[in-house]
C-alpha positions in Angstrom: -14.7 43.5 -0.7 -12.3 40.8 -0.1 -8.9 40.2 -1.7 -9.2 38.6 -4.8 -7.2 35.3 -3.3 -9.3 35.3 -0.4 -12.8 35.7 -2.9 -11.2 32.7 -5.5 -10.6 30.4 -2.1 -13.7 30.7 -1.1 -15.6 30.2 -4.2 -13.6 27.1 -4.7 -14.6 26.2 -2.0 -17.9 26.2 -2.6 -17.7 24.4 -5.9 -16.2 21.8 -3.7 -19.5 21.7 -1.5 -21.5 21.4 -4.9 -19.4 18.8 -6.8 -19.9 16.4 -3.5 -23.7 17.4 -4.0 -23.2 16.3 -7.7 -22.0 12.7 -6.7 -24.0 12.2 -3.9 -27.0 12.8 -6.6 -25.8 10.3 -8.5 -25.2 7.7 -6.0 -28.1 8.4 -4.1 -30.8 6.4 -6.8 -30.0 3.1 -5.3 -32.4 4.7 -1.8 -35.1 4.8 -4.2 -35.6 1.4 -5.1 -36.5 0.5 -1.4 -40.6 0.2 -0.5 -42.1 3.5 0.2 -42.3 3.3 3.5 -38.9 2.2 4.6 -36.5 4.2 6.4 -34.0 3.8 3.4 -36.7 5.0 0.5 -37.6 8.2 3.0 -34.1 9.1 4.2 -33.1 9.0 0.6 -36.2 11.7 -0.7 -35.2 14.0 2.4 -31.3 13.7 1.0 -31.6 14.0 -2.5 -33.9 16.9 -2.3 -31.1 18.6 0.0 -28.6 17.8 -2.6 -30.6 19.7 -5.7 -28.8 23.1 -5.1 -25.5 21.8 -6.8 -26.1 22.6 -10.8 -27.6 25.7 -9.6 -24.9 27.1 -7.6 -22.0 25.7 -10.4 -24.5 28.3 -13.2 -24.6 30.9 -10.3 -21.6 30.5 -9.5 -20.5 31.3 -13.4 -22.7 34.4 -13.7 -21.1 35.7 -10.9 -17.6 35.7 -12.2 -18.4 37.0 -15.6 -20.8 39.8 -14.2 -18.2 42.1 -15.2 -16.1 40.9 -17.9 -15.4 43.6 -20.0 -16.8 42.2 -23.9 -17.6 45.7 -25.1 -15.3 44.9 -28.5 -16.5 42.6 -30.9 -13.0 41.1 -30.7 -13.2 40.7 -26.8 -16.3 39.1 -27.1 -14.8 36.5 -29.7 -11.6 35.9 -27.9 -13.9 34.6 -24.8 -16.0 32.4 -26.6 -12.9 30.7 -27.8 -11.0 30.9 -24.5 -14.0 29.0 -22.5 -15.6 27.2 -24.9 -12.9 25.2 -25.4 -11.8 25.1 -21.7 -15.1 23.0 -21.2 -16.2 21.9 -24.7 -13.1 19.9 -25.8 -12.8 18.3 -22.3 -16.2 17.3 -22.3 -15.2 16.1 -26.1 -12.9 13.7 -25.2 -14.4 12.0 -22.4 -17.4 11.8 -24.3 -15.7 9.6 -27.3 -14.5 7.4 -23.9 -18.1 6.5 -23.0 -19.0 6.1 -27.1 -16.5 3.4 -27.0 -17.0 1.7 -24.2 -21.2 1.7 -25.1 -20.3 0.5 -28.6 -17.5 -2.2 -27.1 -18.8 -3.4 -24.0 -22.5 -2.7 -23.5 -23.2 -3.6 -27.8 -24.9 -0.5 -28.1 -25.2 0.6 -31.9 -22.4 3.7 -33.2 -24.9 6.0 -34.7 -27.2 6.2 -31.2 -23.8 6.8 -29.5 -22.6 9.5 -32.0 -25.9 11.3 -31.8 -25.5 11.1 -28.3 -21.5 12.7 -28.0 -23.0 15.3 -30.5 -26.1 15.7 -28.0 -23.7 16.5 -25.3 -25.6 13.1 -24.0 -22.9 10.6 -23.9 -22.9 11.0 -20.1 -25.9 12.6 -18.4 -24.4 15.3 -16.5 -23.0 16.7 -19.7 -25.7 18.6 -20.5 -24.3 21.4 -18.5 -21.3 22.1 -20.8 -24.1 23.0 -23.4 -25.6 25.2 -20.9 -23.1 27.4 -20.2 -22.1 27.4 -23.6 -25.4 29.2 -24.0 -24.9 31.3 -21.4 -21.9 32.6 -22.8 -23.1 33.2 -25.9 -26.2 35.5 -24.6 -23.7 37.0 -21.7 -23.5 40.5 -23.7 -26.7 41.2 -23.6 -27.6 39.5 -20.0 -24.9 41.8 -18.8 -26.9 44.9 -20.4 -30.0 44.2 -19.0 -29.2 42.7 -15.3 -31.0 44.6 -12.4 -33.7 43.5 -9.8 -36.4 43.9 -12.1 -34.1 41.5 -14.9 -33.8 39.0 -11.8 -37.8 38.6 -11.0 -38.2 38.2 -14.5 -35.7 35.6 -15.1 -37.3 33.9 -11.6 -40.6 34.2 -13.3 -39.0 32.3 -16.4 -37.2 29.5 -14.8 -40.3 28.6 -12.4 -42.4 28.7 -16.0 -40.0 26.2 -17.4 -40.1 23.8 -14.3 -43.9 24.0 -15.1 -44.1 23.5 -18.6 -41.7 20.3 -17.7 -44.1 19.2 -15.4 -47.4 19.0 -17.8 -44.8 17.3 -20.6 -43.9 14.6 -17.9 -46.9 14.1 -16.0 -49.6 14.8 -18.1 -47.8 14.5 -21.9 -46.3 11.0 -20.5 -43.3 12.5 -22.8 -40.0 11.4 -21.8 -37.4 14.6 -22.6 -33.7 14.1 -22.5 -32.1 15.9 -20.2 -30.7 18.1 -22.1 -33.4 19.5 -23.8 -35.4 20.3 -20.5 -31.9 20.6 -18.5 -29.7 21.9 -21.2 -31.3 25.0 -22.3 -30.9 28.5 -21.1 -34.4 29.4 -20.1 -34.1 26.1 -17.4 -31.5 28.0 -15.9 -31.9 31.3 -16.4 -32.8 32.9 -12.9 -29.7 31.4 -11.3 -27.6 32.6 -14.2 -29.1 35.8 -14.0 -29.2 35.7 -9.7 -24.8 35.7 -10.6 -24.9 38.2 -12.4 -26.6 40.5 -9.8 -25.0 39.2 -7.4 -21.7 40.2 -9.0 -22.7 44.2 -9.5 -24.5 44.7 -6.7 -24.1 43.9 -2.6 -25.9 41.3 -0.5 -24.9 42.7 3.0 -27.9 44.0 3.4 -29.8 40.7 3.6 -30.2 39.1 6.9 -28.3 35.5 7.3 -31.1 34.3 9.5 -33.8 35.6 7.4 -32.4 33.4 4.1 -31.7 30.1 6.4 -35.4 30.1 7.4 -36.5 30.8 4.0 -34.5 28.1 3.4 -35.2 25.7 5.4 -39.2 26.6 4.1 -38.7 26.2 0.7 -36.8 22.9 1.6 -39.6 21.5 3.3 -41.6 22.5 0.5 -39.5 20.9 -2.0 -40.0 17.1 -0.1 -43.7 17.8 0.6 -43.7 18.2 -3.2 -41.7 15.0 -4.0 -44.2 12.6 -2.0 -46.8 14.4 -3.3 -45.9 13.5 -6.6 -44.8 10.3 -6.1 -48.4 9.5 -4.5 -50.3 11.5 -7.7 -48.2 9.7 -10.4 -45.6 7.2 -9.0 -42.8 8.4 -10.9 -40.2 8.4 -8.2 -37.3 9.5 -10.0 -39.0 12.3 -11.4 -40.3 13.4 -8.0 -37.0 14.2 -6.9 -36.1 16.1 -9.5 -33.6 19.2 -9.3 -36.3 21.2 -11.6 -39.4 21.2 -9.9 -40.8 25.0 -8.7 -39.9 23.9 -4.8 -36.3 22.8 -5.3 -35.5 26.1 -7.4 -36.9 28.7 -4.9 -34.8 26.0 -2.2 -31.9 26.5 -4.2 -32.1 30.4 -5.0 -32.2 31.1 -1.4 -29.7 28.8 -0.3 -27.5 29.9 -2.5 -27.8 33.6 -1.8 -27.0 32.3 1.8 -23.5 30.6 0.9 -23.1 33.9 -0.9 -23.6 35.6 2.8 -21.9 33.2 4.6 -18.1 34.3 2.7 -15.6 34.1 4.8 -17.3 32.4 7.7 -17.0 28.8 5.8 -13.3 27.4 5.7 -12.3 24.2 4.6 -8.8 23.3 3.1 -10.3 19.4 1.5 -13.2 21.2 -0.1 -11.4 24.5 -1.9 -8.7 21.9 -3.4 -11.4 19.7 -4.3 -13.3 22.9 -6.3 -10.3 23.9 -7.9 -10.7 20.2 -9.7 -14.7 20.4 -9.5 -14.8 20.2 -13.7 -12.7 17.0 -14.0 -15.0 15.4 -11.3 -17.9 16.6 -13.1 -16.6 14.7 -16.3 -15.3 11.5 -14.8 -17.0 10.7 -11.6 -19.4 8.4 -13.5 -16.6 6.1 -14.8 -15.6 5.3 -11.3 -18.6 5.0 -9.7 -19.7 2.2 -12.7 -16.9 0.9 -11.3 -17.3 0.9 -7.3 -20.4 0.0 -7.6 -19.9 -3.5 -9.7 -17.0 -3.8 -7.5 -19.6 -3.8 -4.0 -22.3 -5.6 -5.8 -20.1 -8.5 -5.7 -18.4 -8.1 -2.9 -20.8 -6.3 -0.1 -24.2 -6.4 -1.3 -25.4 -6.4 2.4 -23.7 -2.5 1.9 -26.8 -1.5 -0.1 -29.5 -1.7 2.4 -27.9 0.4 4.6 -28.6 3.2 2.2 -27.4 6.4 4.6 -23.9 4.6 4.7 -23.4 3.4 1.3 -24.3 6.8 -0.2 -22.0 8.9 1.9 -18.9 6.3 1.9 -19.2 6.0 -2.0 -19.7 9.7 -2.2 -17.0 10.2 -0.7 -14.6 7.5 -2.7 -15.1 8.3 -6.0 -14.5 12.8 -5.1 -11.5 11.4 -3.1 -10.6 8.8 -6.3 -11.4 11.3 -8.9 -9.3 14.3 -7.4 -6.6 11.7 -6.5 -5.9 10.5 -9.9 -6.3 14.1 -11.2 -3.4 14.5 -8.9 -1.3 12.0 -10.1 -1.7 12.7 -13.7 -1.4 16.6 -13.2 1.9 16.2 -11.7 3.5 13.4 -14.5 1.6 15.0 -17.4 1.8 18.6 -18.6 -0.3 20.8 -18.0 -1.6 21.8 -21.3 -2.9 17.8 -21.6 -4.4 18.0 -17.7 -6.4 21.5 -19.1 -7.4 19.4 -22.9 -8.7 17.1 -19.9 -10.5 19.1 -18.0 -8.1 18.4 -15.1 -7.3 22.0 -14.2 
């Protein structure tokens, strides 16, 4: 077992690797709205399909850490709901009430939808997974009393029935769920929550590196066969490149079990600051890139159709903006606004 610095470093920096897999999500829909058979349209299925380990890995990520957190008390168990719940409720909170106002003030849309929406943790899109880890937090007792192999497969078995069951409502319900009913909630999630967890009691060194990569690399491939062959059954393209589809979720379990094998062979200064700031990203990230991209629209247009460039330059301007500015603020503010902030 590594030192406990070394062990936080490294997990850091692989939050790093996932909140760039985060952005690069969210930039990457402009690749979509090319024809079908361009290189920009393809290039972007292949990419965003690569990208769909990130949520995962932030839930596994969190299981892993708490695999052992001693809540045998009643009063221990209280005194950790309010210690992280508010770490990443009232963050999400207040930058929530930021995109009420500017919906109700600049885009005219009405104050109730907008309320329903902060209380929704749907003010933002990617909020959804503050009220999934609230979840997971609140079930972590008994998660904790029950993880084991046979707890894992079981969870696996749940999670893969969940991406199911969102399949028939999409595709043959023609329901449209928000995503944080089908994204949101604990069953979604559950196998990667659970994979933590295991991974946190028990070792992995047994499992062969090469092994996991071509596993990998399988369920990868099976992941974009999957997208185009549900973008030729029902032409939803978005929904073909989903992060919750059977394919992505076996492509994510295993790759993530592979960073897990890989400690201490991946070092990277940029990416384990970045991680330490990973939850402010997480909040903000779509305030700037509104922004970059209104600012390019009118500038550099031509920028779009060279989708492979525009999606890694802006991917990389709004992380580097977003932990800049952190930055900034984190050293003129104190620290107990950067934390109300989700800055640290």
């Amino acid at each position: 077992m590594s030192s406990t610095k070394e062990r936080i470093e490294y997990f850091d920096i692989l939050r790093g690797i996932a909140i760039f897999a985060v952005v690069a999500i969210h930039v990457s829909g402009v690749g979509l709205k090319f024809d079908a058979d361009s290189f920009n349209f393809n290039f972007t299925i292949l990419w965003r399909n690569a990208l769909n380990f990130c949520v995962p890995l932030f839930v596994v990520i969190s299981g892993y850490f708490l695999a052992n957190k001693d809540l045998s008390g009643k009063s221990d168990y209280i005194d950790f709901l309010k210690k992280q719940i508010s770490k990443i409720y009232f963050p999400m909170l207040i930058w929530s009430s930021v995109w009420l106002l500017i919906n109700v003030l600049v885009f005219q849309s009405s104050f109730p939808k907008e309320l329903v929406k902060l209380l929704a943790f749907s003010s933002s899109v990617p909020y959804y997974f503050v009220a999934l880890i609230i979840q997971f937090y609140l079930v972590l007792p008994l998660l904790q009393r029950v993880v084991s192999k046979s707890m894992l497969c079981i969870s696996i078995g749940v999670s893969l029935s969940m991406t199911i069951f969102v399949f028939y409502i999409r595709y043959y319900q023609n329901i449209n769920l928000p995503v944080v009913v089908y994204g949101g909630n604990l069953f979604t999630y559950i196998m990667f929550f659970t994979l933590g967890l295991y991974m946190g009691k028990n070792s992995i060194a047994h499992l062969s590196g090469k092994a996991l990569f071509c596993v990998t690399l399988i369920c990868y491939a099976l992941s974009c066969i999957e997208s185009y062959a549900l973008i030729e059954a029902f032409g939803q393209v978005g929904d073909s490149v989903t992060a919750i589809k059977p394919s992505s979720f076996l492509y994510s379990f295993f790759f993530i079990i592979f960073l897990f094998r890989m400690k201490g062979r991946i070092s990277s200064i940029i990416l384990s600051k970045v991680g330490r700031m990973s939850f402010g990203i997480y909040l903000t990230h779509l305030f700037l890139l509104m922004f970059v991209t209104k600012i390019i629209s009118r500038f550099y247009p031509s920028l779009f159709s060279i989708t492979a460039l525009y999606q890694l330059l802006v991917t990389v301007l709004i992380v580097s903006g977003c932990y800049l500015a952190m930055r900034v603020f984190n050293d003129r503010v104190s620290n107990k606004v950067g934390v109300r902030l989700g800055f640290f």
